[in-house]
The first five atom37 places (N, CA, C, CB, O) and aatype in JSON, in Angstrom:
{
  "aatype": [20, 20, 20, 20, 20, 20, 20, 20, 20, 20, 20, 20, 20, 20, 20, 20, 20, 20, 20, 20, 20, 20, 20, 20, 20, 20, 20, 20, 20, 20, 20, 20, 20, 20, 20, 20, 20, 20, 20, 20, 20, 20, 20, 20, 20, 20, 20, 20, 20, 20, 20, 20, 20, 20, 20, 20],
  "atom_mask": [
    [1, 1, 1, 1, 1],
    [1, 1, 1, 1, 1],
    [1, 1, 1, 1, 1],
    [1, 1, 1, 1, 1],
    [1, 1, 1, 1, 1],
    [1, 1, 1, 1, 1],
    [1, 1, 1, 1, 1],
    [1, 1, 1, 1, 1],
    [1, 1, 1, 1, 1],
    [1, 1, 1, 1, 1],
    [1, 1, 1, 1, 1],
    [1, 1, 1, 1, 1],
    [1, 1, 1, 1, 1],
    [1, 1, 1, 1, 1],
    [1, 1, 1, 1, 1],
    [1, 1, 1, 1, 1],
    [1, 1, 1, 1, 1],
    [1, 1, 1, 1, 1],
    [1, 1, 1, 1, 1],
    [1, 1, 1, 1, 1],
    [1, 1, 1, 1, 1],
    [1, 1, 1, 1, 1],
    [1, 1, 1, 1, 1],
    [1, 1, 1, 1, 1],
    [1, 1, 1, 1, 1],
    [1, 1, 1, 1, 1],
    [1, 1, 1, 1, 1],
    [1, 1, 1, 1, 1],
    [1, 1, 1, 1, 1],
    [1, 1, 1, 1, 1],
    [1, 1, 1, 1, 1],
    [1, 1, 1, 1, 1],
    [1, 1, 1, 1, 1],
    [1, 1, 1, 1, 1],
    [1, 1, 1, 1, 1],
    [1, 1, 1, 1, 1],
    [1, 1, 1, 1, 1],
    [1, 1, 1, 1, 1],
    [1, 1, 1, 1, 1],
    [1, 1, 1, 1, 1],
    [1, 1, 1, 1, 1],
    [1, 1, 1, 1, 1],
    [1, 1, 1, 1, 1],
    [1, 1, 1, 1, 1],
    [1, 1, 1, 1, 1],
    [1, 1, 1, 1, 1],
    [1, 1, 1, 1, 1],
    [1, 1, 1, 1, 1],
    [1, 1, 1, 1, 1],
    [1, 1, 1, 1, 1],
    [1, 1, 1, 1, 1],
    [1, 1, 1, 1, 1],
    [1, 1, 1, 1, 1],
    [1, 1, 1, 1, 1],
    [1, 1, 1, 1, 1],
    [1, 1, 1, 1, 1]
  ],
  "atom_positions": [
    [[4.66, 12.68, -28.81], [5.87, 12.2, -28.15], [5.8, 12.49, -26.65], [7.12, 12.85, -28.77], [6.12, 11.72, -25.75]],
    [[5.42, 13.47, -26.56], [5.15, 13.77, -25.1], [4.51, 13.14, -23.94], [4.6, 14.64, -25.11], [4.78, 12.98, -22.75]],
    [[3.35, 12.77, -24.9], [2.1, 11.99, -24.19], [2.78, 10.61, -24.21], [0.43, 12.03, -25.09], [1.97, 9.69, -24.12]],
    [[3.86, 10.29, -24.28], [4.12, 9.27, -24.41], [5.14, 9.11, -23.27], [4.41, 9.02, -25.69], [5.09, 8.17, -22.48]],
    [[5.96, 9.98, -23.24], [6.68, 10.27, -22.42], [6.04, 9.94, -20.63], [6.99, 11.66, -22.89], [6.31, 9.1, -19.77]],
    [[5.27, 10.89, -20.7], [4.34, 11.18, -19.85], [3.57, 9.61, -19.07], [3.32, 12.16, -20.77], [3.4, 9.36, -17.88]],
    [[3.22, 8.71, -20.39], [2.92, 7.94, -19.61], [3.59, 6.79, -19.62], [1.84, 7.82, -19.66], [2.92, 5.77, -19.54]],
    [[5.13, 6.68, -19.74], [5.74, 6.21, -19.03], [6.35, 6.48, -17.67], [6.23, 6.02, -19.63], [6.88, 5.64, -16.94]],
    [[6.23, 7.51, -17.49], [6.99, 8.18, -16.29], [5.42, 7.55, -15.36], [7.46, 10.42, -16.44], [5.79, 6.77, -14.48]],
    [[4.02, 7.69, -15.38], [3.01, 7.2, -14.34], [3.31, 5.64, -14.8], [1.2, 7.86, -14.5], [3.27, 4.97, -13.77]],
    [[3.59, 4.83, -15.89], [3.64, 3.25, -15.48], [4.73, 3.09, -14.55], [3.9, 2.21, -16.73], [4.55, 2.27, -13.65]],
    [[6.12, 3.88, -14.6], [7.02, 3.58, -13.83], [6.97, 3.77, -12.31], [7.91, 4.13, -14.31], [7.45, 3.0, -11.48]],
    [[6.28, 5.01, -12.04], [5.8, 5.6, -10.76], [4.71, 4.66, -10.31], [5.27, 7.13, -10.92], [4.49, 4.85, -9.11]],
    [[3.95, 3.73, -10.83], [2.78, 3.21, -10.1], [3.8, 2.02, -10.1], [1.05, 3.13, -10.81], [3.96, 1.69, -8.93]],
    [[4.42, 1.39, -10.8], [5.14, 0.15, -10.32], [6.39, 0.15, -9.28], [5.61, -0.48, -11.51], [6.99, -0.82, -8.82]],
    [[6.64, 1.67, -9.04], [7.86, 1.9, -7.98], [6.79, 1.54, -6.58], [8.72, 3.88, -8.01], [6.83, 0.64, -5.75]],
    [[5.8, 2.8, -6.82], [4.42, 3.02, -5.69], [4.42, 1.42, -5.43], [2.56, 3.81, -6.47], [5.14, 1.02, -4.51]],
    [[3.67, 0.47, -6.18], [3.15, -0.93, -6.01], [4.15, -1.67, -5.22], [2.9, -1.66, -7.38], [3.67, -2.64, -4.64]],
    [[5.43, -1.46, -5.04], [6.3, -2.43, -4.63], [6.09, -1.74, -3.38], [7.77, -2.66, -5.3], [5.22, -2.23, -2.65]],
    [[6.58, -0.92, -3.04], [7.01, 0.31, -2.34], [5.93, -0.2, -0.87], [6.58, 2.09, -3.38], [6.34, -0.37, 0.27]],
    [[4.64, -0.33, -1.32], [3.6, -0.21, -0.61], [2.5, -1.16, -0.84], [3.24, 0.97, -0.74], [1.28, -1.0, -0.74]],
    [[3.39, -2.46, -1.26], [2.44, -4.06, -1.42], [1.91, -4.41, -0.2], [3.34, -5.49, -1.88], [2.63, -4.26, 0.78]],
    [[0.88, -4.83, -0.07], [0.36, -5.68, 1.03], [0.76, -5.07, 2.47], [0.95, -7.19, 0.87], [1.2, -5.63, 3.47]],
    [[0.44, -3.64, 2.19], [0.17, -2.85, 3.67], [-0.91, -3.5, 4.7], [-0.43, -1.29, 3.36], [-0.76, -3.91, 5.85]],
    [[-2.29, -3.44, 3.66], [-3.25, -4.25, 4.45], [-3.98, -2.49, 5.27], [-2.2, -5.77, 5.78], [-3.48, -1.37, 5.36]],
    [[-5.45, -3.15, 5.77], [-5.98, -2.53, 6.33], [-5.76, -2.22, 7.55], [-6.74, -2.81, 6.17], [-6.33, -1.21, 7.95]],
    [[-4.68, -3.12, 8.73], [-4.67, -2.47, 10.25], [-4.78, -1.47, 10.89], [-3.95, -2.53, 10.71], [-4.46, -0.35, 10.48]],
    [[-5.18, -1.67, 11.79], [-4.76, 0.03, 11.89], [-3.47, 0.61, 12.91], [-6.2, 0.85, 12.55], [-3.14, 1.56, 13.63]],
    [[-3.02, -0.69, 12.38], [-0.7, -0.03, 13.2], [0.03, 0.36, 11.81], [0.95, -2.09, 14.18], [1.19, 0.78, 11.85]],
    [[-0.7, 0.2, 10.5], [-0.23, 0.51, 9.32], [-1.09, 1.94, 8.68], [-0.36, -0.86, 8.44], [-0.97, 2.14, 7.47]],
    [[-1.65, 2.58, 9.22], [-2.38, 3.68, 9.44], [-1.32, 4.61, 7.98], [-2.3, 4.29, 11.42], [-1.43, 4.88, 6.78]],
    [[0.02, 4.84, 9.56], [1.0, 6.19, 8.78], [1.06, 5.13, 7.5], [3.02, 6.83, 9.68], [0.4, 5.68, 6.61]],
    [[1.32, 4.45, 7.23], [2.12, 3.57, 5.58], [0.62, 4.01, 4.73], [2.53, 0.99, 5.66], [0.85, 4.99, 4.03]],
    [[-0.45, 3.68, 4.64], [-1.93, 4.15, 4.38], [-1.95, 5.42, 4.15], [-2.88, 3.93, 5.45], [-2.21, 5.81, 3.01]],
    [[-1.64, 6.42, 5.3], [-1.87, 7.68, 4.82], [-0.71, 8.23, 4.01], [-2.18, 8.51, 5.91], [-0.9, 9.28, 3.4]],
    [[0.62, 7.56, 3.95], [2.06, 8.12, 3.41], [1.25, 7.46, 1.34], [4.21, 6.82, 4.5], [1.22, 8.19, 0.34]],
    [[0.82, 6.13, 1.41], [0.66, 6.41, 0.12], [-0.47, 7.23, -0.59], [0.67, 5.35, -0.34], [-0.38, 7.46, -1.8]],
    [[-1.62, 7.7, 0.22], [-2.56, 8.56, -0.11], [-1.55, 9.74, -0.46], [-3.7, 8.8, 1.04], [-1.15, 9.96, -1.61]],
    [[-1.36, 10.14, 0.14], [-0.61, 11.41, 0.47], [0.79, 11.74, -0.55], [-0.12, 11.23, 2.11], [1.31, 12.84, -0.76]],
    [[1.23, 10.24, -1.15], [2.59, 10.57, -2.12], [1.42, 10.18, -3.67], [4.52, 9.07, -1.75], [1.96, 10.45, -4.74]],
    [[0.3, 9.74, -3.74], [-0.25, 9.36, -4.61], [-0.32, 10.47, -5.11], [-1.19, 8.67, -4.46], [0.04, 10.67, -6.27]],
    [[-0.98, 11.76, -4.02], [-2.19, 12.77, -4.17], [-0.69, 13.79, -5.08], [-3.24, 13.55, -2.17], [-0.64, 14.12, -6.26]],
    [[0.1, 13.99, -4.23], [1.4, 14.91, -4.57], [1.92, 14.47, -6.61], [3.03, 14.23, -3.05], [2.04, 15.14, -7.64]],
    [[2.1, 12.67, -6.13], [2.53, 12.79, -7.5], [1.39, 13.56, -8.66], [2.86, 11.24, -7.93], [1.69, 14.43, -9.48]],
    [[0.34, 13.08, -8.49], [-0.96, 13.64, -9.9], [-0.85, 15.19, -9.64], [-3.11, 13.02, -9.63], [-0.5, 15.8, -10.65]],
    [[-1.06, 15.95, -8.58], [-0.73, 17.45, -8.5], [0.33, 18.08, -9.8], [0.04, 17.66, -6.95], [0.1, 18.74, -10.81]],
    [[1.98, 17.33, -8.98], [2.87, 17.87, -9.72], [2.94, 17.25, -11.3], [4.09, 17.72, -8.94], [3.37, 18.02, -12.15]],
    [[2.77, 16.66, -11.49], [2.14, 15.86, -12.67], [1.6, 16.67, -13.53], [1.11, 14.91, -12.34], [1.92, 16.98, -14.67]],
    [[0.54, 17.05, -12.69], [-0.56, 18.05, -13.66], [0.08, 19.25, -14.0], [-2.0, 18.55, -12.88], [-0.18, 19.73, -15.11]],
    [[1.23, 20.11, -12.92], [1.7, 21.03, -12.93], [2.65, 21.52, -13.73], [1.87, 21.08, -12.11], [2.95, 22.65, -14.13]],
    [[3.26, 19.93, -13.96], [4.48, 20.01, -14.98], [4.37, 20.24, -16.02], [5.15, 19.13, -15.15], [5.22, 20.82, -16.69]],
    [[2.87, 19.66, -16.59], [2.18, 19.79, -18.05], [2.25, 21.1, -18.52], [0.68, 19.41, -18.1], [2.76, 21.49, -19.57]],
    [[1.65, 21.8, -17.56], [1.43, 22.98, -17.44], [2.73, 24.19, -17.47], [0.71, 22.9, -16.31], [2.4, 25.35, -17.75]],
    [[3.88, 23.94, -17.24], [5.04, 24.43, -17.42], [5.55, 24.1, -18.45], [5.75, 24.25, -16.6], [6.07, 25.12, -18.88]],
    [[5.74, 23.26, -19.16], [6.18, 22.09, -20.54], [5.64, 23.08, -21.43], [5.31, 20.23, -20.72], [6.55, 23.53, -22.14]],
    [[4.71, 23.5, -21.63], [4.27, 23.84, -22.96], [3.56, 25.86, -22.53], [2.75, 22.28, -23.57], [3.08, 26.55, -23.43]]
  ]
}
């Protein structure tokens, strides 16, 4: 049940992410938007992992 849980919460989070940050594109005046989704990608899988880890 969990694991299930679990991966609805990453389909919902990658389709919030996907909208969020469609068709940024490579420029480089879109740099910060580039590094903001590296950077909220990297955070979500961290706490992600962390939560597992508290859960049980």
């Amino acid at each position: 049940v969990l694991t299930f849980i679990r991966l609805g919460m990453h389909l919902v989070t990658a389709i919030f992410i996907g909208i969020l940050f469609y068709d940024i594109g490579q420029e480089a005046s879109q740099v910060r938007n580039n590094s903001g989704l590296l950077f909220f990608s990297l955070m979500f899988l961290m706490f992600s992992a962390f939560s597992a880890t508290l859960i049980t």
